[in-house]
N, C-alpha and C positions, 0 to 999 in steps of 0.2 A: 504494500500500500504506500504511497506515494503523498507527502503533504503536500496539500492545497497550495498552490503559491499565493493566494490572495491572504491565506491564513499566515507564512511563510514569511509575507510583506510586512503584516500588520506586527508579528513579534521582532521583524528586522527593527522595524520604529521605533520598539520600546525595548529600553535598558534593561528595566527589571524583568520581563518575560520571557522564557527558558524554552524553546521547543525541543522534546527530545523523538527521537522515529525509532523503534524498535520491530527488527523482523522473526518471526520465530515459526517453528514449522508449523504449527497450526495457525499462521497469520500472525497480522502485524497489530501494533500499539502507535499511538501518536499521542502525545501530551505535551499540553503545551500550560504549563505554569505560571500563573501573572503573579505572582509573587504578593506579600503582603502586603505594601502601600497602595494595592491595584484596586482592593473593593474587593465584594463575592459576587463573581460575572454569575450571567444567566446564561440559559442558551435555549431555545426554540427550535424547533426542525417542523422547517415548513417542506415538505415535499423531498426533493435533493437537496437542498438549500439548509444550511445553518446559519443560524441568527444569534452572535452573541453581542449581550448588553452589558457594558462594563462602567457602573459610574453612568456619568451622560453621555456615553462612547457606544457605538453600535456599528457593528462589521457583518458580513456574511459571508459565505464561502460554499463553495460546493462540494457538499459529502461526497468523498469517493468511494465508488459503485460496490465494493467490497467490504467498507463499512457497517457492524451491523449495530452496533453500540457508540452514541454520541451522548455524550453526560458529562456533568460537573459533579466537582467535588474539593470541598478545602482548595476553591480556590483554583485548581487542577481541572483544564479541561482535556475529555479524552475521547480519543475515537478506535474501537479496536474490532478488530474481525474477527 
């Protein structure tokens, strides 16, 4: 599974945010960490489309097809197969 670049872009922008991509045989892990001065983001799944709200801040990206799990948690958003 391959991160999102739009997702990609948005953690390039911010200092505190950590994407990590993990591949393993039964599929991949993507988390990406806004770290604690960041707020507790939200996230939405309209369709293909993910919707995260962070603070007054709001991005989307398109879930990859493989994807079958997109959740938050502590802060920690994760997409795994």
């Amino acid at each position: 599974m391959e991160v999102p670049r739009s997702l990609e872009t948005m953690a390039g922008l911010e200092e505190a945010v950590t994407t990590t991509h993990r591949d393993y045989e039964g599929g991949g892990v993507i988390a990406v960490d806004f770290g604690p001065a960041a707020g507790e983001p939200a996230v939405d799944v309209v369709g293909e489309t993910a919707i995260v709200v962070l603070d007054d801040d709001q991005f989307e990206f398109e879930i990859p097809g493989t994807a079958s799990v997109v959740d938050v948690n502590n802060g920690v958003l994760t997409l795994a197969e």
